[in-house]
PDB file of the backbone (N, CA, C, O) and the ligand in Angstrom, with CONECT records:
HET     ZN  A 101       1
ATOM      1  N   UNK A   1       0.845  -1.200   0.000  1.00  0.00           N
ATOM      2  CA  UNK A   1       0.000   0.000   0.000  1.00  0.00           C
ATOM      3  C   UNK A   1       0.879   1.248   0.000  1.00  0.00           C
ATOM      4  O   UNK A   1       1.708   1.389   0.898  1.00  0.00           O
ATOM      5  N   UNK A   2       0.732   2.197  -1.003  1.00  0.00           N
ATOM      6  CA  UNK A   2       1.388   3.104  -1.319  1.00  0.00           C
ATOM      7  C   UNK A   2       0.812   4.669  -1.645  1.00  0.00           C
ATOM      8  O   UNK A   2      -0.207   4.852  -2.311  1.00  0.00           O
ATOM      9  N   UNK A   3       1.503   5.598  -1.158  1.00  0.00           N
ATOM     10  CA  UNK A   3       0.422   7.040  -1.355  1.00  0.00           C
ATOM     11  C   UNK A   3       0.771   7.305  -2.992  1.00  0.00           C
ATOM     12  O   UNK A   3       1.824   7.370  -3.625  1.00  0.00           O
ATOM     13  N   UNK A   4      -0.591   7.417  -3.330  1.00  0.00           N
ATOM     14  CA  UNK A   4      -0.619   8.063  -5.020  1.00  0.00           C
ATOM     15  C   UNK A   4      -1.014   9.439  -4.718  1.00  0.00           C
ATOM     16  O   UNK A   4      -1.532   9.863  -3.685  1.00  0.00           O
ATOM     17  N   UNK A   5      -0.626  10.190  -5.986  1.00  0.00           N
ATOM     18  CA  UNK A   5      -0.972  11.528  -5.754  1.00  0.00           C
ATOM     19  C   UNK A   5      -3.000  11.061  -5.907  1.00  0.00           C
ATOM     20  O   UNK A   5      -3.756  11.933  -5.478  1.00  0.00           O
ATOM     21  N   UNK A   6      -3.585   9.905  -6.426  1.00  0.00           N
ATOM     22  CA  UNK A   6      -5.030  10.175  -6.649  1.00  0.00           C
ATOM     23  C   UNK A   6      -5.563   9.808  -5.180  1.00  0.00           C
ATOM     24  O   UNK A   6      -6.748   9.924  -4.866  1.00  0.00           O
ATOM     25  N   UNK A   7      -4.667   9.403  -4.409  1.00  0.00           N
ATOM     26  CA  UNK A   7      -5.431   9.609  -2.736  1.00  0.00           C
ATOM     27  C   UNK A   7      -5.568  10.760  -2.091  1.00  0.00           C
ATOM     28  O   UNK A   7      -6.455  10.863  -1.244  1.00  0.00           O
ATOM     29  N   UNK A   8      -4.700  11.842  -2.383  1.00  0.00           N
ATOM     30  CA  UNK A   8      -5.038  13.113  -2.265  1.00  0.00           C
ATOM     31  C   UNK A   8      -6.619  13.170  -2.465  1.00  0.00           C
ATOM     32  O   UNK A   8      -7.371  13.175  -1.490  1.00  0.00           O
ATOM     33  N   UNK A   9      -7.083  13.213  -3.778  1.00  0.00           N
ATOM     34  CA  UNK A   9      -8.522  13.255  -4.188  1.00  0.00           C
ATOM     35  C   UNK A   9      -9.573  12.688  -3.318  1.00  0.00           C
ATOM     36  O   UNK A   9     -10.557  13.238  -2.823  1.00  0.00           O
ATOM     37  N   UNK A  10      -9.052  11.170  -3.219  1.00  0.00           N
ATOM     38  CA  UNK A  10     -10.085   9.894  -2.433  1.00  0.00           C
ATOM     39  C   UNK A  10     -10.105  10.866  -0.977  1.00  0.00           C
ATOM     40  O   UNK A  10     -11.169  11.196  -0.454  1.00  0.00           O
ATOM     41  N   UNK A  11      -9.231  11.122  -0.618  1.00  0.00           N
ATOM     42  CA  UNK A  11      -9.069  11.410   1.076  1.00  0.00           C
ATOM     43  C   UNK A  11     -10.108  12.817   1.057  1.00  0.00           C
ATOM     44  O   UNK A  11     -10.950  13.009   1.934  1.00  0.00           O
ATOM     45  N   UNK A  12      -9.907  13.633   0.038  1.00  0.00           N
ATOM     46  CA  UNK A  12     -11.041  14.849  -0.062  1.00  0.00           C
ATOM     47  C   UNK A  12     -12.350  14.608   0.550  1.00  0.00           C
ATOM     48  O   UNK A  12     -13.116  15.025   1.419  1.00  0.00           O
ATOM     49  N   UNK A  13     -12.204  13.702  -0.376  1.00  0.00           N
ATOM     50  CA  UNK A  13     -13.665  13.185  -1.338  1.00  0.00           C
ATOM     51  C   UNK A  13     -14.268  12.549   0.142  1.00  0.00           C
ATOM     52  O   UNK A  13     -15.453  12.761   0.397  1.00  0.00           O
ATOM     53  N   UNK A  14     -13.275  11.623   1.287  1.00  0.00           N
ATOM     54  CA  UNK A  14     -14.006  10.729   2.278  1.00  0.00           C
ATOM     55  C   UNK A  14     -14.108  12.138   3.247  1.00  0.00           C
ATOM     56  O   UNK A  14     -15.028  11.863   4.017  1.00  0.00           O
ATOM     57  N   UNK A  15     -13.654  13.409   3.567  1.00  0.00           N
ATOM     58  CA  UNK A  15     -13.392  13.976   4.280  1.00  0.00           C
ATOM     59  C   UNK A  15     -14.669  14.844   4.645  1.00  0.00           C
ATOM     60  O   UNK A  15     -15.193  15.115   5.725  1.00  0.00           O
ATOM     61  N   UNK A  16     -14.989  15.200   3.242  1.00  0.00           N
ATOM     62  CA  UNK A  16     -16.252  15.701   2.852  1.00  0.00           C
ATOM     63  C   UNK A  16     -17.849  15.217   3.249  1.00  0.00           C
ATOM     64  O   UNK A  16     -18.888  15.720   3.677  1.00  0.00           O
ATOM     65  N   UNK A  17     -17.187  13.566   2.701  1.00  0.00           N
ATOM     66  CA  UNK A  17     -18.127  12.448   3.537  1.00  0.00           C
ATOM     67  C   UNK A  17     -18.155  12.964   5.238  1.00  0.00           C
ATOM     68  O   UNK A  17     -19.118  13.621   5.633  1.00  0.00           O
ATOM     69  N   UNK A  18     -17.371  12.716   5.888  1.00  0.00           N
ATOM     70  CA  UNK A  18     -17.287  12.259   7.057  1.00  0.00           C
ATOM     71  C   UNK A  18     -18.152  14.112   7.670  1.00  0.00           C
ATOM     72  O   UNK A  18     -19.085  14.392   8.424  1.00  0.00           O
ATOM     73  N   UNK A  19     -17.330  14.807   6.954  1.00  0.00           N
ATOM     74  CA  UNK A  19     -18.180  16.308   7.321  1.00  0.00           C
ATOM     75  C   UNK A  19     -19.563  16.222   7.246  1.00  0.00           C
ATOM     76  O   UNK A  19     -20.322  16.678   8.101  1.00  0.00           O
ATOM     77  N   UNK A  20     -19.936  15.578   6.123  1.00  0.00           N
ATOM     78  CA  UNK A  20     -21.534  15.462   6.312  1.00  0.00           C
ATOM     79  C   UNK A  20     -22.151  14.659   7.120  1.00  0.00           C
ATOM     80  O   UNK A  20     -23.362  14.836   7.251  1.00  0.00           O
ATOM     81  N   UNK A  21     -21.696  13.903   7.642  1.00  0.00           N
ATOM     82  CA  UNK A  21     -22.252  12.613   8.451  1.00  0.00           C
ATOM     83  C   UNK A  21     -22.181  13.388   9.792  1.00  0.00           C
ATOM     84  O   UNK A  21     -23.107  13.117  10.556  1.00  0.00           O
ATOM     85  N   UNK A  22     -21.396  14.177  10.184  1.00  0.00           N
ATOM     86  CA  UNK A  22     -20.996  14.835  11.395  1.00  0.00           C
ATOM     87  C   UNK A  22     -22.091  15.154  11.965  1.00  0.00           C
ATOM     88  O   UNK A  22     -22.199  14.807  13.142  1.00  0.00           O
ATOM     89  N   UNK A  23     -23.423  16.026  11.223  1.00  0.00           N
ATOM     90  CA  UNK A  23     -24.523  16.387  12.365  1.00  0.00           C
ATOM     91  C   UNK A  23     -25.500  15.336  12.636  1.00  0.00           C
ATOM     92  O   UNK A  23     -26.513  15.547  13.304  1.00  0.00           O
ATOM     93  N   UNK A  24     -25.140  13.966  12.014  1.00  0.00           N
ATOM     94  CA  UNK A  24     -25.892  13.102  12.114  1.00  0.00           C
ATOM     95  C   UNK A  24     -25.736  12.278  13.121  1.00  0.00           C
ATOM     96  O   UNK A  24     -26.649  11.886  13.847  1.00  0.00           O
ATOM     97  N   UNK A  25     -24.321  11.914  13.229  1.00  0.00           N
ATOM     98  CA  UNK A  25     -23.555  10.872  14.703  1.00  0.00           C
ATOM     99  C   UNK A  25     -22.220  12.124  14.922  1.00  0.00           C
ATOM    100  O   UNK A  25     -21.796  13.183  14.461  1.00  0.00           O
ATOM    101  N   UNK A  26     -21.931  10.914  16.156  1.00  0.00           N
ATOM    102  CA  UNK A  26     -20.586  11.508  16.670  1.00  0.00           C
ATOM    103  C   UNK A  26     -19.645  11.646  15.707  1.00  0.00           C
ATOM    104  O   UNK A  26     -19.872  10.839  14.806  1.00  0.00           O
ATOM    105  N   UNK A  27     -18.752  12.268  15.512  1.00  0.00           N
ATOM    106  CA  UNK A  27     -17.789  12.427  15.211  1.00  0.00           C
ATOM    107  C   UNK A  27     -16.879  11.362  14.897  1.00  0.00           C
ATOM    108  O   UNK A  27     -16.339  10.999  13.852  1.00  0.00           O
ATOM    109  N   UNK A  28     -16.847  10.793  16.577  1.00  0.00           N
ATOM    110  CA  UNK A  28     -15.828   9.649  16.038  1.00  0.00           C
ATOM    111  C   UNK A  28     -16.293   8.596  15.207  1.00  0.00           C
ATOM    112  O   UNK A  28     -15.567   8.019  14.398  1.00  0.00           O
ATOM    113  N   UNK A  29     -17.314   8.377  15.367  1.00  0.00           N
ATOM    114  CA  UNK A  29     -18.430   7.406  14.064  1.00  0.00           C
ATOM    115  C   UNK A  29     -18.150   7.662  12.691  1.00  0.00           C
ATOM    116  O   UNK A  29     -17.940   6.698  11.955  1.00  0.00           O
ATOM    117  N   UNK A  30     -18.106   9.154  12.112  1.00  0.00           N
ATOM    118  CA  UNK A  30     -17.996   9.593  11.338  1.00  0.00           C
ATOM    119  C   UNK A  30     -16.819   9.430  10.438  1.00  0.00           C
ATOM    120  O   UNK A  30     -16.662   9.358   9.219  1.00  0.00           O
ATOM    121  N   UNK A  31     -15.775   9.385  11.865  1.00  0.00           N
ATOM    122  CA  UNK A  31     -14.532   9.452  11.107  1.00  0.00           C
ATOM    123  C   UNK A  31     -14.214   7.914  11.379  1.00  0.00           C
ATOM    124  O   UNK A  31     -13.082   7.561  11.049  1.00  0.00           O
ATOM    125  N   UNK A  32     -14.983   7.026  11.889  1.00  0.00           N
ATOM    126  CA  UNK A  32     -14.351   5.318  11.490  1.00  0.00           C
ATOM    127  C   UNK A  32     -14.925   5.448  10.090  1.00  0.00           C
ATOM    128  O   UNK A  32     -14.157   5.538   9.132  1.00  0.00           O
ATOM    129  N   UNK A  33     -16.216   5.461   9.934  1.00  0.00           N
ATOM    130  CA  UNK A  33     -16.741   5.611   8.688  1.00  0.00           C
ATOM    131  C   UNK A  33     -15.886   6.004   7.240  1.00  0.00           C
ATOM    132  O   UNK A  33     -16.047   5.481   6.137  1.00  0.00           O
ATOM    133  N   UNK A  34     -15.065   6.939   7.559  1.00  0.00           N
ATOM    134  CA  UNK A  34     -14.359   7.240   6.452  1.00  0.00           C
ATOM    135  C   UNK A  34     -13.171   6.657   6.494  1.00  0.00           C
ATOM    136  O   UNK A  34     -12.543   6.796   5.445  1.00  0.00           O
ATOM    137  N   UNK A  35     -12.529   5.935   7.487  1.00  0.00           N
ATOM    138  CA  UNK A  35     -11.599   5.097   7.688  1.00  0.00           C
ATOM    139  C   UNK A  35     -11.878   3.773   6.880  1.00  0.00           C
ATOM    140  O   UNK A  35     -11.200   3.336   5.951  1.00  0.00           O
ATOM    141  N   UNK A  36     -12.802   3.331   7.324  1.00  0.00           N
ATOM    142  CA  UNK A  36     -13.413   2.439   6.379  1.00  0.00           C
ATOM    143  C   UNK A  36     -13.716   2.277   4.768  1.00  0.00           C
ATOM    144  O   UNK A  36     -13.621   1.374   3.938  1.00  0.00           O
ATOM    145  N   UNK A  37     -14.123   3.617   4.788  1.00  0.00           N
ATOM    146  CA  UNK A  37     -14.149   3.674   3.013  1.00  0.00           C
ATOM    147  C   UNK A  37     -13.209   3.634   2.684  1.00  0.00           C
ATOM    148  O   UNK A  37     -13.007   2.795   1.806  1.00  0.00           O
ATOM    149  N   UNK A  38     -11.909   4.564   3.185  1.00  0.00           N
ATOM    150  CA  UNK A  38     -10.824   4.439   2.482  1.00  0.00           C
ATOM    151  C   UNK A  38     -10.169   3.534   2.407  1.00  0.00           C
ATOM    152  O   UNK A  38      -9.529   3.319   1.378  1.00  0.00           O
ATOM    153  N   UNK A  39     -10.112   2.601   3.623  1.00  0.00           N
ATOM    154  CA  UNK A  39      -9.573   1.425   3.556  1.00  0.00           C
ATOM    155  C   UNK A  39     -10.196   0.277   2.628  1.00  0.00           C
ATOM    156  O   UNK A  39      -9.577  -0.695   2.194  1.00  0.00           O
ATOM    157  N   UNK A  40     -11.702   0.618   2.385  1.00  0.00           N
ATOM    158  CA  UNK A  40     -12.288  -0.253   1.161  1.00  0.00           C
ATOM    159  C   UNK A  40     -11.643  -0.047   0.152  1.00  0.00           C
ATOM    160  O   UNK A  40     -11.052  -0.948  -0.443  1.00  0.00           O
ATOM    161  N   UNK A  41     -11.646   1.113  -0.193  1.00  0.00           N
ATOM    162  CA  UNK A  41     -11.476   1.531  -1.634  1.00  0.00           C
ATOM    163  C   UNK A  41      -9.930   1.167  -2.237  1.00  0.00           C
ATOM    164  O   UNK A  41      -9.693   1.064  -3.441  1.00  0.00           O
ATOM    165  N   UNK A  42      -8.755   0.963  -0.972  1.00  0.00           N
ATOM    166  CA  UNK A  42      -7.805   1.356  -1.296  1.00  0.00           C
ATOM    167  C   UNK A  42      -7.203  -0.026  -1.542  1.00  0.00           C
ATOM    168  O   UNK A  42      -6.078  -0.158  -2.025  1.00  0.00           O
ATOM    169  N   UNK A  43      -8.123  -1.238  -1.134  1.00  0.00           N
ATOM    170  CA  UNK A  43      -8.219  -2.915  -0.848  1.00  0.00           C
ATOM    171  C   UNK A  43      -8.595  -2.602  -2.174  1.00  0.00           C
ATOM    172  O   UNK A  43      -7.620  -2.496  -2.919  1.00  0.00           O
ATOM    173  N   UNK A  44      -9.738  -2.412  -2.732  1.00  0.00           N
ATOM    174  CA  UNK A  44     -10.566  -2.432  -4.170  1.00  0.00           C
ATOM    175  C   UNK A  44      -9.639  -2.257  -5.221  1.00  0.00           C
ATOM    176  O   UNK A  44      -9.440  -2.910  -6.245  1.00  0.00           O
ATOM    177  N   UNK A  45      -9.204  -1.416  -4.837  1.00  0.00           N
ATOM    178  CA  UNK A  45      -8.233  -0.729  -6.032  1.00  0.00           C
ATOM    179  C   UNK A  45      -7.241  -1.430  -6.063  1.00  0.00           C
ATOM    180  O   UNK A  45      -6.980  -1.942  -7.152  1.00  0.00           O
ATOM    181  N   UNK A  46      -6.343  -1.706  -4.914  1.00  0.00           N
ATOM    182  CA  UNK A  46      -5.420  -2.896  -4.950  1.00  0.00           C
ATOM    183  C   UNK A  46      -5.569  -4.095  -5.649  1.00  0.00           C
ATOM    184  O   UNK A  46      -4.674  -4.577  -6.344  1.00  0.00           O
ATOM    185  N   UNK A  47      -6.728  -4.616  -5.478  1.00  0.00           N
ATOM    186  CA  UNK A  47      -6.777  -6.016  -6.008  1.00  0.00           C
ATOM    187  C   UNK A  47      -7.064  -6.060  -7.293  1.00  0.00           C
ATOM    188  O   UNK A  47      -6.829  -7.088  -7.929  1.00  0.00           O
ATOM    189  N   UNK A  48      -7.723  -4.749  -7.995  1.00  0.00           N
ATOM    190  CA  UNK A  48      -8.234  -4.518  -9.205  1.00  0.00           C
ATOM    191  C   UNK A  48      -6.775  -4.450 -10.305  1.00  0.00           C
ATOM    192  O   UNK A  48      -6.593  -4.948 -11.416  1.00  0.00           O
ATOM    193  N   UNK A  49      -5.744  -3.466  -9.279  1.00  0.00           N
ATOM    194  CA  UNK A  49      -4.552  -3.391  -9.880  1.00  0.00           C
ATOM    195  C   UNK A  49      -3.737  -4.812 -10.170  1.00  0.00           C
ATOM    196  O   UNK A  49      -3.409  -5.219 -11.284  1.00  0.00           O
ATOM    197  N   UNK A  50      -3.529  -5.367  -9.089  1.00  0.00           N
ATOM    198  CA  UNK A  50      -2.743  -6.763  -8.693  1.00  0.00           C
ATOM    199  C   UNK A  50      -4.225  -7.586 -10.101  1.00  0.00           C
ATOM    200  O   UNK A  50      -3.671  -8.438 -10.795  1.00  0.00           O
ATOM    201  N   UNK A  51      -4.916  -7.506 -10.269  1.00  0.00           N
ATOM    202  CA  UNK A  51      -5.245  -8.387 -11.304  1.00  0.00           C
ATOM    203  C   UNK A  51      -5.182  -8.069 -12.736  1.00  0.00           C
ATOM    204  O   UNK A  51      -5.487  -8.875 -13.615  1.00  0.00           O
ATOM    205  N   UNK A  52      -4.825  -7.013 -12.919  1.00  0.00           N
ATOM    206  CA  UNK A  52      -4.424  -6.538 -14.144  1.00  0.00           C
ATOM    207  C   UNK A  52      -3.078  -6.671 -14.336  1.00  0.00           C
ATOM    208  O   UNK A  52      -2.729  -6.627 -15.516  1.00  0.00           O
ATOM    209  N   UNK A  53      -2.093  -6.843 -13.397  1.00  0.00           N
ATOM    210  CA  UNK A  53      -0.719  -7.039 -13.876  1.00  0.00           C
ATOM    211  C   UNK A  53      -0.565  -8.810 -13.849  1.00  0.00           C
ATOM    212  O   UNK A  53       0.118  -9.413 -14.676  1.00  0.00           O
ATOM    213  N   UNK A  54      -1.163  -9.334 -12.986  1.00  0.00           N
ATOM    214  CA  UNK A  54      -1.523 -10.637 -13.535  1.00  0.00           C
ATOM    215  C   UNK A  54      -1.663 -10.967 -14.732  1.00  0.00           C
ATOM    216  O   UNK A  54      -1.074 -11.945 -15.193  1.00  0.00           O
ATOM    217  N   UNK A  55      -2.556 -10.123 -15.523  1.00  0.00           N
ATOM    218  CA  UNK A  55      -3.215 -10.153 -17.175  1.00  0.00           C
ATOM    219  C   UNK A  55      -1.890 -10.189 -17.876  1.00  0.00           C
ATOM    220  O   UNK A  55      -1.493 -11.061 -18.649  1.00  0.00           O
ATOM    221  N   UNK A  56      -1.260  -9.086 -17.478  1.00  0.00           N
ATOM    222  CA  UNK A  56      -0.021  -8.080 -18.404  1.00  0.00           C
ATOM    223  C   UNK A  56       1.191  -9.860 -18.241  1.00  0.00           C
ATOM    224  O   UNK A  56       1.909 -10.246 -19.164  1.00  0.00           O
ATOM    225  N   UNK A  57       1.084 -10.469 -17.089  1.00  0.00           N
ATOM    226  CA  UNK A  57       2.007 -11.351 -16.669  1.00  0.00           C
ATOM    227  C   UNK A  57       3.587 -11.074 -16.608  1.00  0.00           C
ATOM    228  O   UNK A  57       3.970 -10.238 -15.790  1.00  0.00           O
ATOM    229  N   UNK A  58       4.557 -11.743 -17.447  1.00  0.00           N
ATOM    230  CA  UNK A  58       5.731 -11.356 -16.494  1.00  0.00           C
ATOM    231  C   UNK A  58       6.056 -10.032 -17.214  1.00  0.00           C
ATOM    232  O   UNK A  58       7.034  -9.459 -16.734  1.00  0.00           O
ATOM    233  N   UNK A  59       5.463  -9.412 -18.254  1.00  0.00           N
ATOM    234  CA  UNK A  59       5.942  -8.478 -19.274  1.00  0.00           C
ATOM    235  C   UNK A  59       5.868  -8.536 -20.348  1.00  0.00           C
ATOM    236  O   UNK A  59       4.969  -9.269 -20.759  1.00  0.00           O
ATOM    237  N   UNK A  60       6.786  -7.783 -21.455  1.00  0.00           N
ATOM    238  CA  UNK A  60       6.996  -7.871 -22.785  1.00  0.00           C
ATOM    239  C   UNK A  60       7.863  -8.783 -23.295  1.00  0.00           C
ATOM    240  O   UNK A  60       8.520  -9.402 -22.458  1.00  0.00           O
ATOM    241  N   UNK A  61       8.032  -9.016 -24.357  1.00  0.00           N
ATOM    242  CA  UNK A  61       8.837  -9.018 -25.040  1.00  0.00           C
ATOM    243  C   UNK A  61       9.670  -7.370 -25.544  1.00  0.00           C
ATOM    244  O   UNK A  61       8.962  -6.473 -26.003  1.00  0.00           O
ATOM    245  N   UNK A  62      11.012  -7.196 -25.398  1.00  0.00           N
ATOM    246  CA  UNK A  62      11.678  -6.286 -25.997  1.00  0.00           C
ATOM    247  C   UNK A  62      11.973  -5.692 -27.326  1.00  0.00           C
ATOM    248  O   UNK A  62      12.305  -4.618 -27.828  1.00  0.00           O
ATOM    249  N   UNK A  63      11.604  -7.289 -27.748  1.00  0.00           N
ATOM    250  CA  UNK A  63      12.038  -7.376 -29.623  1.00  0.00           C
ATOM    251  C   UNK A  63      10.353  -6.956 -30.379  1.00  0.00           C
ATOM    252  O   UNK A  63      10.030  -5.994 -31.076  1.00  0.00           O
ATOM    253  N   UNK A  64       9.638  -7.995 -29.936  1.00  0.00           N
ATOM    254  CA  UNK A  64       8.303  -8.094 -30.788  1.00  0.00           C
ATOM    255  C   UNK A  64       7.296  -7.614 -29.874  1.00  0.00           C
ATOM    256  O   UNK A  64       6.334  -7.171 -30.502  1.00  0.00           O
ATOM    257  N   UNK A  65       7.136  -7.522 -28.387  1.00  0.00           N
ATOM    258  CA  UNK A  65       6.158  -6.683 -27.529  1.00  0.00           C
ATOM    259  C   UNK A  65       5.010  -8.304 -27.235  1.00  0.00           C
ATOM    260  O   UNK A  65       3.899  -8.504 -26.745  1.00  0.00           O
ATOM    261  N   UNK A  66       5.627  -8.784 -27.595  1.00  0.00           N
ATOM    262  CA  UNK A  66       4.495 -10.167 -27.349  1.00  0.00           C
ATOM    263  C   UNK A  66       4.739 -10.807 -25.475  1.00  0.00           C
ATOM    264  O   UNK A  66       5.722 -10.593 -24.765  1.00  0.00           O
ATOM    265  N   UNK A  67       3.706 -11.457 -25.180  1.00  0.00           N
ATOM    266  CA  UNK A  67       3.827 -11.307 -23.583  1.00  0.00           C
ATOM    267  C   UNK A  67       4.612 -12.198 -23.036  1.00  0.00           C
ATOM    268  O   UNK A  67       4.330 -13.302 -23.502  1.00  0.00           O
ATOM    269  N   UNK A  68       5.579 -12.262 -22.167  1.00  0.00           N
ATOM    270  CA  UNK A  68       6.862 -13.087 -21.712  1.00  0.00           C
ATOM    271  C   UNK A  68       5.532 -14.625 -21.472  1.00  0.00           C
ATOM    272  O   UNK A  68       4.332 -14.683 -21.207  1.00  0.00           O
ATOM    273  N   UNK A  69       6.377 -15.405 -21.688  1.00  0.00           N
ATOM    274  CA  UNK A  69       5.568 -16.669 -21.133  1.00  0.00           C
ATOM    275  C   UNK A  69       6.269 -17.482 -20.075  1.00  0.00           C
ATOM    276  O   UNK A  69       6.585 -18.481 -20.721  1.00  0.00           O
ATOM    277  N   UNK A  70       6.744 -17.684 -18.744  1.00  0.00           N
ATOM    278  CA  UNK A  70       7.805 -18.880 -18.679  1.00  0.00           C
ATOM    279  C   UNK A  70       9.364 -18.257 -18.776  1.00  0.00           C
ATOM    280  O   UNK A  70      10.330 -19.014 -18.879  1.00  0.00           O
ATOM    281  N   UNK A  71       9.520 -16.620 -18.725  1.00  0.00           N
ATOM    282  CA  UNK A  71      10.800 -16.135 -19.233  1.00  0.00           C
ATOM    283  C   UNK A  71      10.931 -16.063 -20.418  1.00  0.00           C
ATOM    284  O   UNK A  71      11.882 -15.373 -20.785  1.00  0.00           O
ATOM    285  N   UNK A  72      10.075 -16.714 -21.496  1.00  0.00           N
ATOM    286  CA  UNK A  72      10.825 -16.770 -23.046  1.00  0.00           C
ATOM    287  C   UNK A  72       9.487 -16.005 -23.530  1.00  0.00           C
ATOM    288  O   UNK A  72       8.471 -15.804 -22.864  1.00  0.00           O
ATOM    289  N   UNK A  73       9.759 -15.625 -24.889  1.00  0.00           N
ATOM    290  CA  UNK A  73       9.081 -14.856 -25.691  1.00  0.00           C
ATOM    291  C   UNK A  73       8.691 -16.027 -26.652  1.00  0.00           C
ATOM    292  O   UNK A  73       9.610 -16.540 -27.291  1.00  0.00           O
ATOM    293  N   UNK A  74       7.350 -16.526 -26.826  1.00  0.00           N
ATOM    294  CA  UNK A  74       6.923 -17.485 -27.290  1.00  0.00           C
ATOM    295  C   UNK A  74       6.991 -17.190 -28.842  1.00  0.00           C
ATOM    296  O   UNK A  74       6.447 -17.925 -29.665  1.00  0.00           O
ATOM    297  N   UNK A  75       7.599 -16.221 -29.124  1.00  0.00           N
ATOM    298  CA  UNK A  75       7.145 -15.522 -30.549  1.00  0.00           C
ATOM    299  C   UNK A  75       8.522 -15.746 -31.054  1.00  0.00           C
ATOM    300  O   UNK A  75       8.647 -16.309 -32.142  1.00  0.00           O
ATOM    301  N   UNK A  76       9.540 -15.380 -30.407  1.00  0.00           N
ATOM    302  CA  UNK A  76      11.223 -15.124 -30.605  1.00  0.00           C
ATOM    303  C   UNK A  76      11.928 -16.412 -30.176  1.00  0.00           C
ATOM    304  O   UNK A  76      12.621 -16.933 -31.050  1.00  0.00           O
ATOM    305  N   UNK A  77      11.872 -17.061 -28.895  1.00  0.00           N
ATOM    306  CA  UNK A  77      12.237 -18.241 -28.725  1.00  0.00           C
ATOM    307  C   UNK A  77      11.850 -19.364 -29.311  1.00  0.00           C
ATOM    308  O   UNK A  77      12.492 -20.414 -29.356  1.00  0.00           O
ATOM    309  N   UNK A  78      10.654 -19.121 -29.827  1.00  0.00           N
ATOM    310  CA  UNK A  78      10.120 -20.457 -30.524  1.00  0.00           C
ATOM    311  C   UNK A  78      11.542 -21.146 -31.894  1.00  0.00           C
ATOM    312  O   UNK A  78      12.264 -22.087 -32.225  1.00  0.00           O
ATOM    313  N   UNK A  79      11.164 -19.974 -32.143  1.00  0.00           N
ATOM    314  CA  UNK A  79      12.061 -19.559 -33.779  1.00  0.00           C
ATOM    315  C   UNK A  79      13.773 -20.100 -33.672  1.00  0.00           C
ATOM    316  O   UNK A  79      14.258 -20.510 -34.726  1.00  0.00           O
ATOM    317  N   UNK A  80      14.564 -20.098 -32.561  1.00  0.00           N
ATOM    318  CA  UNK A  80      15.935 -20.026 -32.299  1.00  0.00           C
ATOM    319  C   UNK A  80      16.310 -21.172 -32.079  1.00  0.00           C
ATOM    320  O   UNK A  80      17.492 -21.395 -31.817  1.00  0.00           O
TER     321      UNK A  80
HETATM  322 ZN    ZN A 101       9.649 -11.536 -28.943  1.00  0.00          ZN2+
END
């Protein structure tokens, strides 16, 4: 877990939340509440990320851009 400049935004965005919730409950309610979202969101986003580089797998190829398989470039190693 790492600060992006787009948590700047998220943290606004829950802060705003938690301001509005304020005349509704306590405070400290308010602010688990946004503890929570952020910690949802930031799990969400994590796993959304971590499964897309899964997709991408180990990388490129350098030569032809085709996706590493196993270390070898199924496109370039095949051939050699
Ligand atoms: Zn290749």
């Amino acid at each position: 877990m790492y600060f992006e400049k787009r948590d700047v935004v998220l943290i606004a965005g829950i802060i705003l939340v938690m301001i509005g919730l304020i005349p509704f409950m306590a405070p400290v309610y308010a602010v688990t509440i946004g503890l929570l979202l952020y910690f949802g969101i930031k799990v969400y986003v994590g796993r959304k990320r971590s499964m897309i580089e899964k997709e991408v797998g180990e990388g490129v190829c350098m030569e032809c851009g085709f996706t590493i398989v196993d270390k070898k470039c199924p496109n370039c190693d095949a051939e050699k």
